[in-house]
CHARMM internal coordinates of N, CA and C (Angstrom, degrees):
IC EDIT
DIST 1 N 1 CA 1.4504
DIST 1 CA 1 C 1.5292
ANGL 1 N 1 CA 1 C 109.19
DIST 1 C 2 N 1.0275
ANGL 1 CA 1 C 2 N 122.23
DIHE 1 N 1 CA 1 C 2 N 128.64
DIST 2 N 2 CA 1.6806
ANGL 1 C 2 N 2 CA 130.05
DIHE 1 CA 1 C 2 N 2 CA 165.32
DIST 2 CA 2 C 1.6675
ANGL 2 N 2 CA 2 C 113.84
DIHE 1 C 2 N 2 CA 2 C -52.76
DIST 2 C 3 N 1.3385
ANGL 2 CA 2 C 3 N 112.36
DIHE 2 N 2 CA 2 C 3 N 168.32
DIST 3 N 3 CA 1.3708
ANGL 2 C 3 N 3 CA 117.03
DIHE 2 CA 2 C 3 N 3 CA -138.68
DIST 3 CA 3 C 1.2576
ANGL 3 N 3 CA 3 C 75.02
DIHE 2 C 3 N 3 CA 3 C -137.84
DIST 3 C 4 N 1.4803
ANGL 3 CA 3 C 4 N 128.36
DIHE 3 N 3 CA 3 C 4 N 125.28
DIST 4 N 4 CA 1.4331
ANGL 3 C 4 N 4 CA 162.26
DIHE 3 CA 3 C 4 N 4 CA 179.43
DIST 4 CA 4 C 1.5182
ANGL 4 N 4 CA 4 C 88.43
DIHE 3 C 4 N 4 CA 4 C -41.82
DIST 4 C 5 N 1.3638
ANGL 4 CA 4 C 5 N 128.33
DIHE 4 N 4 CA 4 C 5 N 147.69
DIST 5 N 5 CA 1.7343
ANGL 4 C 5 N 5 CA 152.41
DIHE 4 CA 4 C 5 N 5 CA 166.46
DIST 5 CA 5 C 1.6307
ANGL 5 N 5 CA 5 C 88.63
DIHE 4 C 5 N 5 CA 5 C -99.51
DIST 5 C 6 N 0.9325
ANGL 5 CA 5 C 6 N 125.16
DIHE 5 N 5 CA 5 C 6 N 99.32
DIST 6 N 6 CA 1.7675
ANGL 5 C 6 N 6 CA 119.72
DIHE 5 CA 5 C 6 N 6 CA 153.43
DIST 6 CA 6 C 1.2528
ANGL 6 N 6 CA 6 C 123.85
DIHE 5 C 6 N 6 CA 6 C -90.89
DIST 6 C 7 N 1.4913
ANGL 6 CA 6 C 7 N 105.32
DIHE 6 N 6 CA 6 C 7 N -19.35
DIST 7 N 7 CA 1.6245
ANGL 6 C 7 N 7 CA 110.10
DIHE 6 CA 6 C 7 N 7 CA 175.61
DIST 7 CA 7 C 1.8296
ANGL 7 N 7 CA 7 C 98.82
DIHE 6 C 7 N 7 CA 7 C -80.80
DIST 7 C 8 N 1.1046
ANGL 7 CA 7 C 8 N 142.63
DIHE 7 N 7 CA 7 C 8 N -0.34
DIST 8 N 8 CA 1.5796
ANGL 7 C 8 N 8 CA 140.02
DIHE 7 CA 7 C 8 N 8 CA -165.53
DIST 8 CA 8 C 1.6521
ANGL 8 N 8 CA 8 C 89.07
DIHE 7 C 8 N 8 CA 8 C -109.41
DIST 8 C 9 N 1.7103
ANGL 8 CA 8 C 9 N 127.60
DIHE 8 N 8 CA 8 C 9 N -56.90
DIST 9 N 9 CA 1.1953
ANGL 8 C 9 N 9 CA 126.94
DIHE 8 CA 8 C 9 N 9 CA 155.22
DIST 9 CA 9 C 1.4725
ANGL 9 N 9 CA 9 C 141.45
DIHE 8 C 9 N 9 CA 9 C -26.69
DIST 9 C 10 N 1.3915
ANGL 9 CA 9 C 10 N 105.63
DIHE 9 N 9 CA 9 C 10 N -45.33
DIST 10 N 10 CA 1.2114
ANGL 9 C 10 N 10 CA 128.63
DIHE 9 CA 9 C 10 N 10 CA 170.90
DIST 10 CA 10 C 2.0405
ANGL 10 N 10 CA 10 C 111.39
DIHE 9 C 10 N 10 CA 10 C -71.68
DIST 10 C 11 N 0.9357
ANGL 10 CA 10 C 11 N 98.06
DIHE 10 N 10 CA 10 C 11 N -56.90
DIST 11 N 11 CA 1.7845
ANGL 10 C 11 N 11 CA 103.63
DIHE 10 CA 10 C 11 N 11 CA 166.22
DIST 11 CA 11 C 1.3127
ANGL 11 N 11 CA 11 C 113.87
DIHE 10 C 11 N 11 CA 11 C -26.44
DIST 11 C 12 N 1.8343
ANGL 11 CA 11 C 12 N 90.01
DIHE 11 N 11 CA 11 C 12 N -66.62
DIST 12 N 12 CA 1.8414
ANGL 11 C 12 N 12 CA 99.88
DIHE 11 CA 11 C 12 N 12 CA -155.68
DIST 12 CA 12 C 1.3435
ANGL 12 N 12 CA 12 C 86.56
DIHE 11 C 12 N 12 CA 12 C -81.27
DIST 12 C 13 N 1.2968
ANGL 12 CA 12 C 13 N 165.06
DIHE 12 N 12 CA 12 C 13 N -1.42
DIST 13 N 13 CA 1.3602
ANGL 12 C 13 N 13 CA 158.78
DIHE 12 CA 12 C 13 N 13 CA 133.09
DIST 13 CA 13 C 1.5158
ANGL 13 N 13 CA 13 C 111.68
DIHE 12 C 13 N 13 CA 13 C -23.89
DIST 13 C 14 N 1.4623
ANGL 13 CA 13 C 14 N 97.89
DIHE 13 N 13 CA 13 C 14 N -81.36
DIST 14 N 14 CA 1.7603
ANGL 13 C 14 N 14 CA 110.39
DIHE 13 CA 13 C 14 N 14 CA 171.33
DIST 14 CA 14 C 1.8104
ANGL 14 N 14 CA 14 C 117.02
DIHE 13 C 14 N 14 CA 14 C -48.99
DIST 14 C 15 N 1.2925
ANGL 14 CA 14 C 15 N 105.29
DIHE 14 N 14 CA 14 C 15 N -53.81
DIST 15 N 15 CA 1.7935
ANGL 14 C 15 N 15 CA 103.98
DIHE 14 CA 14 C 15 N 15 CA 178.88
DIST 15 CA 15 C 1.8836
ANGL 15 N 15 CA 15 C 106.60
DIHE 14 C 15 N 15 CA 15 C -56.26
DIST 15 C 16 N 1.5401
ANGL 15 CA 15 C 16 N 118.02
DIHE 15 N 15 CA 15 C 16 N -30.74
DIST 16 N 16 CA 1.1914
ANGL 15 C 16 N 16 CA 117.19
DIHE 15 CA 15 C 16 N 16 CA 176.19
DIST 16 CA 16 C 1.6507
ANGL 16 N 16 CA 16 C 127.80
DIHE 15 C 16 N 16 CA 16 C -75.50
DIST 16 C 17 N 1.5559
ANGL 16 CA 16 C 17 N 92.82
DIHE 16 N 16 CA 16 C 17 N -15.31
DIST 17 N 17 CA 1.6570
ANGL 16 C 17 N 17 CA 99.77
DIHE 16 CA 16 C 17 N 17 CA 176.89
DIST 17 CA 17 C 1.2972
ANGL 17 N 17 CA 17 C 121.15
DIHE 16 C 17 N 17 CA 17 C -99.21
DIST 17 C 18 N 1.9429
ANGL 17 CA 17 C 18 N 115.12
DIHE 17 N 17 CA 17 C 18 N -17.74
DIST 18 N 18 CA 0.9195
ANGL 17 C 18 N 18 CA 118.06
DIHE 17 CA 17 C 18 N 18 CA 170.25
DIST 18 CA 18 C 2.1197
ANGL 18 N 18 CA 18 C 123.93
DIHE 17 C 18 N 18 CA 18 C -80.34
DIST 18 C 19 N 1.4494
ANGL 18 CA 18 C 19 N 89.42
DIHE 18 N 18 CA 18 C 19 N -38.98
DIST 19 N 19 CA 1.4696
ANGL 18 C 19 N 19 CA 100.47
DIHE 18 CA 18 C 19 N 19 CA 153.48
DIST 19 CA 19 C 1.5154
ANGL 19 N 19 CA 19 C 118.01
DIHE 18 C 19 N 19 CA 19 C -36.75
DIST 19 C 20 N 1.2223
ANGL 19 CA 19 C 20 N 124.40
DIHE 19 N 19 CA 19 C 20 N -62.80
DIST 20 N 20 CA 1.3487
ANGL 19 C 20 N 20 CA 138.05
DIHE 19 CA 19 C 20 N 20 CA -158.26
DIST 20 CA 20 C 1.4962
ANGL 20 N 20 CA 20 C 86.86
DIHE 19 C 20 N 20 CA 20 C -84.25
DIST 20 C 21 N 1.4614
ANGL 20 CA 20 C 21 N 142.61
DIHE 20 N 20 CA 20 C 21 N -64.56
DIST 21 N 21 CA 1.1542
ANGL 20 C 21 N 21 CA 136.33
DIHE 20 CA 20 C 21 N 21 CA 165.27
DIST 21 CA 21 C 1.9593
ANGL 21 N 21 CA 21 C 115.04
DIHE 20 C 21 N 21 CA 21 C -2.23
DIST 21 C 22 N 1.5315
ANGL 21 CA 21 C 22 N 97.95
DIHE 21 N 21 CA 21 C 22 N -84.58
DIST 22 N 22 CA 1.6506
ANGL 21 C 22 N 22 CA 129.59
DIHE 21 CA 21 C 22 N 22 CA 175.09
DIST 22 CA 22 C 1.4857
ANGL 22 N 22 CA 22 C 91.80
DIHE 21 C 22 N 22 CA 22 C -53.87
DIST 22 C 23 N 0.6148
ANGL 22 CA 22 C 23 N 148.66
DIHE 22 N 22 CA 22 C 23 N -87.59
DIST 23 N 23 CA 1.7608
ANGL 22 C 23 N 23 CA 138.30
DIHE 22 CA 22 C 23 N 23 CA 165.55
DIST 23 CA 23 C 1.3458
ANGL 23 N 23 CA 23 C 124.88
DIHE 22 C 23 N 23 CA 23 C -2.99
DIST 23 C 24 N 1.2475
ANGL 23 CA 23 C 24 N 113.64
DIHE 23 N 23 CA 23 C 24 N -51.41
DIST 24 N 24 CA 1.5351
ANGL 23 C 24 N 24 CA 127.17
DIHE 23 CA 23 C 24 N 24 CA 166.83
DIST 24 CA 24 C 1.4856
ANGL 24 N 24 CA 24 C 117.59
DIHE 23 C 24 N 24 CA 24 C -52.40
DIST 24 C 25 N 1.5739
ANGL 24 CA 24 C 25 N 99.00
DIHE 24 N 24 CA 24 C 25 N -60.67
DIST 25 N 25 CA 1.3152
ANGL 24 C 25 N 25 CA 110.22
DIHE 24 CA 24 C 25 N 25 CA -163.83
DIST 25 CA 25 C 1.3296
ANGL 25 N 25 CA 25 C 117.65
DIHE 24 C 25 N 25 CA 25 C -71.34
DIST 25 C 26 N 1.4499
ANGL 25 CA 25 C 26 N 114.24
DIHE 25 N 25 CA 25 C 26 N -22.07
DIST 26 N 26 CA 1.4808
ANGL 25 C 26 N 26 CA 127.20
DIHE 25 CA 25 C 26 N 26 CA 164.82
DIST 26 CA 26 C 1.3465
ANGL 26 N 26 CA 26 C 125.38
DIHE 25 C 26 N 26 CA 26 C -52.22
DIST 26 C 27 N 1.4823
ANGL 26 CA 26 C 27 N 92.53
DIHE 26 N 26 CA 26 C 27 N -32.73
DIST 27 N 27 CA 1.6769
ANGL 26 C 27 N 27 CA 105.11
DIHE 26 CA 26 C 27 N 27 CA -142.94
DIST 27 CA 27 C 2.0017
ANGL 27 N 27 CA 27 C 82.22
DIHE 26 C 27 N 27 CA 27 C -88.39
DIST 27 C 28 N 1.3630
ANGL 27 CA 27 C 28 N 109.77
DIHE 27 N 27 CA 27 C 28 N -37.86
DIST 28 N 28 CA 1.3088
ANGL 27 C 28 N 28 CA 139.76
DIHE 27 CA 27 C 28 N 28 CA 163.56
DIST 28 CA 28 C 1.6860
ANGL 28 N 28 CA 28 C 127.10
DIHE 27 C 28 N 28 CA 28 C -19.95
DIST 28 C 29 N 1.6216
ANGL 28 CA 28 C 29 N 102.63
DIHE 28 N 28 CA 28 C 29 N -74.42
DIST 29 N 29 CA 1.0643
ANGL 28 C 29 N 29 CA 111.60
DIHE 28 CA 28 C 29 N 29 CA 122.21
DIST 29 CA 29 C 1.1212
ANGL 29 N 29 CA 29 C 171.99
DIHE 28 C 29 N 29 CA 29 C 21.29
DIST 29 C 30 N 1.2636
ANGL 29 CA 29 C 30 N 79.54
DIHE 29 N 29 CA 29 C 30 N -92.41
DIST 30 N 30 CA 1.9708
ANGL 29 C 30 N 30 CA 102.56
DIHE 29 CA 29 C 30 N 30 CA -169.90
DIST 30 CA 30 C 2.0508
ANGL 30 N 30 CA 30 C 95.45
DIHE 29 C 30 N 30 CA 30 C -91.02
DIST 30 C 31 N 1.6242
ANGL 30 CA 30 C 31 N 104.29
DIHE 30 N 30 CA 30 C 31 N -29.34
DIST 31 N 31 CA 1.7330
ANGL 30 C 31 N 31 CA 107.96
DIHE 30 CA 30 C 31 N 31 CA 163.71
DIST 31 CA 31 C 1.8251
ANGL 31 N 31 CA 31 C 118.41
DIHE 30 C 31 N 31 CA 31 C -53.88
DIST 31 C 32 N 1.3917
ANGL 31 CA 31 C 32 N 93.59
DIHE 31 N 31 CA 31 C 32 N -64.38
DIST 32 N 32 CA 1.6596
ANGL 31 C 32 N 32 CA 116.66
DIHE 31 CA 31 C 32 N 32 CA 153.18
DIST 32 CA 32 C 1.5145
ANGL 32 N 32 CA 32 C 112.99
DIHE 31 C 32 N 32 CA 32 C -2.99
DIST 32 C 33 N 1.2800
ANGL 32 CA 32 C 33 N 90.49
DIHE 32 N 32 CA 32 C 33 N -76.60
DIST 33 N 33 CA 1.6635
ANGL 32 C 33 N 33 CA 98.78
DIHE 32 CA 32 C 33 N 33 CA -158.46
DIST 33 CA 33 C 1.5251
ANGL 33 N 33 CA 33 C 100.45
DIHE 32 C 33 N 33 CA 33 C -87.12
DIST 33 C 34 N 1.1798
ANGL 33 CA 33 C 34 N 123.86
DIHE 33 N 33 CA 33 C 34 N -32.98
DIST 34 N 34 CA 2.1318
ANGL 33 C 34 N 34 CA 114.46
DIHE 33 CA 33 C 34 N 34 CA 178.19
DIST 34 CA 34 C 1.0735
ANGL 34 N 34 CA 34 C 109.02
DIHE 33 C 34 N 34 CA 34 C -87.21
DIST 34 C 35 N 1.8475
ANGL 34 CA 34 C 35 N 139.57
DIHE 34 N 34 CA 34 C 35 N -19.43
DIST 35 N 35 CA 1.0175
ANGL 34 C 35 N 35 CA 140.58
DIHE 34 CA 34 C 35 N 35 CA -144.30
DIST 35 CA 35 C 1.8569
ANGL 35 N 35 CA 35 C 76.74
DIHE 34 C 35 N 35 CA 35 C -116.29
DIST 35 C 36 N 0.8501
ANGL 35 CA 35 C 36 N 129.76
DIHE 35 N 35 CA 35 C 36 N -108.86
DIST 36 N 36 CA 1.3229
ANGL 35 C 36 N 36 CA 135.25
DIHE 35 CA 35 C 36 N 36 CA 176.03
DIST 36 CA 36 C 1.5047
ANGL 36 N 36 CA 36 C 121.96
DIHE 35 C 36 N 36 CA 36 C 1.24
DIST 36 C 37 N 1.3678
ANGL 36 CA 36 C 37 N 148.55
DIHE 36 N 36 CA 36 C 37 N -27.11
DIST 37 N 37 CA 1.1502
ANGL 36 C 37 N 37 CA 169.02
DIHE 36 CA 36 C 37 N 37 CA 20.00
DIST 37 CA 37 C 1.5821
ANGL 37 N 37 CA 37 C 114.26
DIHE 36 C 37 N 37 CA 37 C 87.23
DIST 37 C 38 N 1.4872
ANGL 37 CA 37 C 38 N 100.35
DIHE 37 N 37 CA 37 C 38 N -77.77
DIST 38 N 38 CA 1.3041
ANGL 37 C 38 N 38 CA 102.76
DIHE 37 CA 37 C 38 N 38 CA 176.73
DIST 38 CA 38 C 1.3740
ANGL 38 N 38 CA 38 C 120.06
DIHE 37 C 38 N 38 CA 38 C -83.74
DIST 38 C 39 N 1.5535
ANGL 38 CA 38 C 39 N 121.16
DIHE 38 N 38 CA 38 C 39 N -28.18
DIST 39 N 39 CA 1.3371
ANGL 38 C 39 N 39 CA 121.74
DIHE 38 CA 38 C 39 N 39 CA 170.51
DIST 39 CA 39 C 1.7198
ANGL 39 N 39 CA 39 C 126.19
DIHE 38 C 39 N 39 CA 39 C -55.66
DIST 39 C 40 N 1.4392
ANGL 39 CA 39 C 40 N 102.82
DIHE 39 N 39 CA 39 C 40 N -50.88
DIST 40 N 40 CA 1.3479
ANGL 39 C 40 N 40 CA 127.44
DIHE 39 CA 39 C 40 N 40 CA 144.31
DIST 40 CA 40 C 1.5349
ANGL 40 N 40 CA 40 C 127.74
DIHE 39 C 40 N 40 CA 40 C -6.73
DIST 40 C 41 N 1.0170
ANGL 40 CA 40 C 41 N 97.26
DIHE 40 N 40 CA 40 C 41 N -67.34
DIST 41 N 41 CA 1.7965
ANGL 40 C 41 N 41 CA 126.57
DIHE 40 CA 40 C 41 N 41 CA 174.21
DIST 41 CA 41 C 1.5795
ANGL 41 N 41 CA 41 C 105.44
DIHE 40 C 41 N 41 CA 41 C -80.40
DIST 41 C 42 N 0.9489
ANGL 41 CA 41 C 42 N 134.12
DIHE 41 N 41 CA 41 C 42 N -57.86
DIST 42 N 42 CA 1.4314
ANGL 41 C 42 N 42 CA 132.43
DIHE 41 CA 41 C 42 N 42 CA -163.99
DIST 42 CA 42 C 1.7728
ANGL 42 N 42 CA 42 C 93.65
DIHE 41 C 42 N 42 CA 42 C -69.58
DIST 42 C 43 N 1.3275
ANGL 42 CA 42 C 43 N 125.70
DIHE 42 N 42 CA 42 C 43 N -50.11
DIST 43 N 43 CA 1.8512
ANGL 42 C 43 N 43 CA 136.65
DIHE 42 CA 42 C 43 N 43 CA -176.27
DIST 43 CA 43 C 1.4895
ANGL 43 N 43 CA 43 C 94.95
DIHE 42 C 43 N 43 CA 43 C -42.90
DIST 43 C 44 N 1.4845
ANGL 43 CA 43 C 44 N 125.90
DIHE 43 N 43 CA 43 C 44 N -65.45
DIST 44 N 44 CA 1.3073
ANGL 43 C 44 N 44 CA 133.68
DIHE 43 CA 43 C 44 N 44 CA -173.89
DIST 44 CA 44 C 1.3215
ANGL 44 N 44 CA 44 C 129.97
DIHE 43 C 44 N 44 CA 44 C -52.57
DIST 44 C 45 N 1.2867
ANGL 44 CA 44 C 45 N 116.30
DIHE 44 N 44 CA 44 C 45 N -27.69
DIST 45 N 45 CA 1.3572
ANGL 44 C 45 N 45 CA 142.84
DIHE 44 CA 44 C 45 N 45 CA 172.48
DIST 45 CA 45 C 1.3427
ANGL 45 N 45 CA 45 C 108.46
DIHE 44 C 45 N 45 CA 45 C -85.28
DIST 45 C 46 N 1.4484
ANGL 45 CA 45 C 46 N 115.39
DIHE 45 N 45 CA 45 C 46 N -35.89
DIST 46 N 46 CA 1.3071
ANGL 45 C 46 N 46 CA 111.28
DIHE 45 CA 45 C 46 N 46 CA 171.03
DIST 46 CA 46 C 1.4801
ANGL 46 N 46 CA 46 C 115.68
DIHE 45 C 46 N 46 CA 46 C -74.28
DIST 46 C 47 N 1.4677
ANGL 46 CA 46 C 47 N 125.80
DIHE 46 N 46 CA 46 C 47 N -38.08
DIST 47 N 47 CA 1.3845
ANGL 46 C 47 N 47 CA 114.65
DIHE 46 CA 46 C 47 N 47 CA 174.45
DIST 47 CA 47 C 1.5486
ANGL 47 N 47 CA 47 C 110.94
DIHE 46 C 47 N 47 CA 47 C -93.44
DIST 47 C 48 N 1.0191
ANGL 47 CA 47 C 48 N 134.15
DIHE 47 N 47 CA 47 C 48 N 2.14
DIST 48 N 48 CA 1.4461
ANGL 47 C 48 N 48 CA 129.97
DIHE 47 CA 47 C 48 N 48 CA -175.57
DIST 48 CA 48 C 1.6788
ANGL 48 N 48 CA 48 C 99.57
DIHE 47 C 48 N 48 CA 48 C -135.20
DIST 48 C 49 N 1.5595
ANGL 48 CA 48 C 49 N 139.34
DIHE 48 N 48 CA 48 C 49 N 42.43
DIST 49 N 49 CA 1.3733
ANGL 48 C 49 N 49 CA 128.99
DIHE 48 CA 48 C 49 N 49 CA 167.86
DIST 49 CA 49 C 1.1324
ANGL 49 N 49 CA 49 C 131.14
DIHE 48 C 49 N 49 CA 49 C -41.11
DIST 49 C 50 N 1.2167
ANGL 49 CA 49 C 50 N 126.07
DIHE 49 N 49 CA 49 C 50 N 16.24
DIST 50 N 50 CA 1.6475
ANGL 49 C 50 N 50 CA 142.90
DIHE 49 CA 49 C 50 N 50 CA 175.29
DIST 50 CA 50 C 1.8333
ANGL 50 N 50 CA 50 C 108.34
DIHE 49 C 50 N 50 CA 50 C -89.92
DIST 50 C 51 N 1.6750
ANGL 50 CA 50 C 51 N 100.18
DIHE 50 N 50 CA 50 C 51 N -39.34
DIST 51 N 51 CA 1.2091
ANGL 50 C 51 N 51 CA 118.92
DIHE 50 CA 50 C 51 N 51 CA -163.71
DIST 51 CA 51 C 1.4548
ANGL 51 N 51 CA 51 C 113.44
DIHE 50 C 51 N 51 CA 51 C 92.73
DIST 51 C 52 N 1.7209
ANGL 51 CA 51 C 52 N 90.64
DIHE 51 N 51 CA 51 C 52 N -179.06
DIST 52 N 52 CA 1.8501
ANGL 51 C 52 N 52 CA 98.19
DIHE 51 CA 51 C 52 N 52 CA -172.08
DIST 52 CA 52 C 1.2112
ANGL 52 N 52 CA 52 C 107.47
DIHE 51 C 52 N 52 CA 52 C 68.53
DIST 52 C 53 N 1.4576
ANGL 52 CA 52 C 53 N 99.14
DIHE 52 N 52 CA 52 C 53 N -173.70
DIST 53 N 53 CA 1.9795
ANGL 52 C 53 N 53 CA 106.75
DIHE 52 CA 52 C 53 N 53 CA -146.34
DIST 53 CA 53 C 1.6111
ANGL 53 N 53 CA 53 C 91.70
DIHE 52 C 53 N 53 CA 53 C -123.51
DIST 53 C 54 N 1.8803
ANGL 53 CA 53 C 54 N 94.89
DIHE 53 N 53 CA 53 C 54 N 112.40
DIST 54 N 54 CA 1.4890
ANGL 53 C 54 N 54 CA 117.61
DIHE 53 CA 53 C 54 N 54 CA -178.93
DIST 54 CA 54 C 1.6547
ANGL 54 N 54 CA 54 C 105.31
DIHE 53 C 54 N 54 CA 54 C -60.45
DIST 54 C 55 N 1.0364
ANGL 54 CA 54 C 55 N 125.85
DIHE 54 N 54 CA 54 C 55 N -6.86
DIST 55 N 55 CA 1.3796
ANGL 54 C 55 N 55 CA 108.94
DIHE 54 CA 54 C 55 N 55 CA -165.20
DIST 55 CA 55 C 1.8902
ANGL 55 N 55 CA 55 C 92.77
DIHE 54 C 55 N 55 CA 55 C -108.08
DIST 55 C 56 N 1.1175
ANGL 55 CA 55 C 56 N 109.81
DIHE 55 N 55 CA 55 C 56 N -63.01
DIST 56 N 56 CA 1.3962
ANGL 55 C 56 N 56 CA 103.15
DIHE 55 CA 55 C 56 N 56 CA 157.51
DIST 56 CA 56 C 1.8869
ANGL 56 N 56 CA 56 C 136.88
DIHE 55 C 56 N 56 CA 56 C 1.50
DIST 56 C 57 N 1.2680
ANGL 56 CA 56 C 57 N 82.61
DIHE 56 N 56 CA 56 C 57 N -70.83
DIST 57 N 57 CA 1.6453
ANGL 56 C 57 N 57 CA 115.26
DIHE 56 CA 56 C 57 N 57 CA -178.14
DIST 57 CA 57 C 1.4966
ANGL 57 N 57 CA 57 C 112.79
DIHE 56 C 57 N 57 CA 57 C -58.81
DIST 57 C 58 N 1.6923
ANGL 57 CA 57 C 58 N 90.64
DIHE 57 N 57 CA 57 C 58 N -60.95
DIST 58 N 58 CA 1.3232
ANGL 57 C 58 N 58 CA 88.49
DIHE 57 CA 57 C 58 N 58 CA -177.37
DIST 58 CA 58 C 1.6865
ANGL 58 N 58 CA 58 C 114.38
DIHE 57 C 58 N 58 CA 58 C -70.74
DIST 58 C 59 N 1.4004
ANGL 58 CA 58 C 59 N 119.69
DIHE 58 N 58 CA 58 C 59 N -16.06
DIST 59 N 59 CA 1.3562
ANGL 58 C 59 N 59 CA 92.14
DIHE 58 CA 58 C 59 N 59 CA -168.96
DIST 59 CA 59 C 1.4542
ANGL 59 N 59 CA 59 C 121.87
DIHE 58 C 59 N 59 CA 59 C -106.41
DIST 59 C 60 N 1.9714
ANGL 59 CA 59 C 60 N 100.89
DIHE 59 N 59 CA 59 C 60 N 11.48
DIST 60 N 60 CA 1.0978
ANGL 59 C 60 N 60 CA 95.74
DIHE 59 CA 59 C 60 N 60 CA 169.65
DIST 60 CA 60 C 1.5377
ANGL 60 N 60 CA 60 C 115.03
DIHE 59 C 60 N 60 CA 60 C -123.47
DIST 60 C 61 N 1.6610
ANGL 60 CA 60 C 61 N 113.38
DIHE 60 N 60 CA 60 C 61 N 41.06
DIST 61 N 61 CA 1.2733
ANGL 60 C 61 N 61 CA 129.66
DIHE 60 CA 60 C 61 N 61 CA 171.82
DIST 61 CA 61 C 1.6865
ANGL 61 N 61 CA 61 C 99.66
DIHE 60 C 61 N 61 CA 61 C -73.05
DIST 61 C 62 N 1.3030
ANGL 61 CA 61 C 62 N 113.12
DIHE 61 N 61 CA 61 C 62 N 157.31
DIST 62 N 62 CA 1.9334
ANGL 61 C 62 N 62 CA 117.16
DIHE 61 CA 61 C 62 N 62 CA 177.24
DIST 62 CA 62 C 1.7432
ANGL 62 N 62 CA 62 C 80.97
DIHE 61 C 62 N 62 CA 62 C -103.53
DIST 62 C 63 N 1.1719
ANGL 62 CA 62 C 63 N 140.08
DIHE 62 N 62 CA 62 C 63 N -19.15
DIST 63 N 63 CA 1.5640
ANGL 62 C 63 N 63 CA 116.31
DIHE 62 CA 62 C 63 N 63 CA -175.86
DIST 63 CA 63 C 1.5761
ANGL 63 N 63 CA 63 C 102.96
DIHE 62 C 63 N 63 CA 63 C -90.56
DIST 63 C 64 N 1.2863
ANGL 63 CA 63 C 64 N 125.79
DIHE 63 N 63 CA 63 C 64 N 0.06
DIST 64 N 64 CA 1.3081
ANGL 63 C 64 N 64 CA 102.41
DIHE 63 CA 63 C 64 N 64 CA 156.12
DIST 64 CA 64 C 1.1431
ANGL 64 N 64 CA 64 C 116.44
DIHE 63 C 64 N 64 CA 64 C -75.75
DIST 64 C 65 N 1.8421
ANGL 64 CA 64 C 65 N 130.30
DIHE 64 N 64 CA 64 C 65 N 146.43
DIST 65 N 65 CA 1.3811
ANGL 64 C 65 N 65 CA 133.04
DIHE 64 CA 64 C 65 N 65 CA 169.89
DIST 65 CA 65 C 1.6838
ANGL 65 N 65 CA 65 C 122.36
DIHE 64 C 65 N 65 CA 65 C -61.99
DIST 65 C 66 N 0.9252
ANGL 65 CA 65 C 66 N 143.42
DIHE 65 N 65 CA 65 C 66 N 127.52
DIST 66 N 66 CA 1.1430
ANGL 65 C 66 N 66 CA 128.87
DIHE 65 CA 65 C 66 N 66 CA 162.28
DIST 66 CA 66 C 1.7407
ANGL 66 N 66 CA 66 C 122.09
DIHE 65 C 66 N 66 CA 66 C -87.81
DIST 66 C 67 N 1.3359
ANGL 66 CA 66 C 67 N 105.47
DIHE 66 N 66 CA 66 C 67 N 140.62
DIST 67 N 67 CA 1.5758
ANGL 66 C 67 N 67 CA 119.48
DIHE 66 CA 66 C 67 N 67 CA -156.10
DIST 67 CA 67 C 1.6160
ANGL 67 N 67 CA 67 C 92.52
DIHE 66 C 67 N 67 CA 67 C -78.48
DIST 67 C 68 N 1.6011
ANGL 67 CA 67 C 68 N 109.31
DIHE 67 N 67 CA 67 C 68 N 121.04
DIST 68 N 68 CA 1.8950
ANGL 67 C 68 N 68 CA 109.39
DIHE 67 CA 67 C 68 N 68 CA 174.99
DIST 68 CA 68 C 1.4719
ANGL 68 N 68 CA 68 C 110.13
DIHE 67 C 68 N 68 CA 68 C -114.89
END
COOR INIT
IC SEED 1 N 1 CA 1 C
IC BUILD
């Protein structure tokens, strides 16, 4: 009977965790960039329902005080 390869076992172990690794990070990612995006947009709308860019506005209003 032949005598077990553990070093060929051991490989496809590592090539399978790194796969799944790169898989993750994609998937990671790929959440990142569509998820981030739309949340983004919907937050802003939620504190500013007028529209336009709350940070903007406010900081170039003359009735805000400026801190001396």
């Amino acid at each position: 009977m032949a005598t077990p390869n553990y070093g060929f076992e051991k490989r496809q172990k590592e090539l399978a965790k790194k796969r799944k690794k790169e898989d993750k990070l994609k998937e990671k990612a790929a959440r990142k960039h569509t998820g981030g995006e739309g949340d983004a947009a919907a937050s802003d709308q939620e504190s500013n329902p007028a529209g336009g860019d709350a940070v903007a506005g406010d900081a170039g209003s003359p009735s805000s005080p400026l801190p001396t």
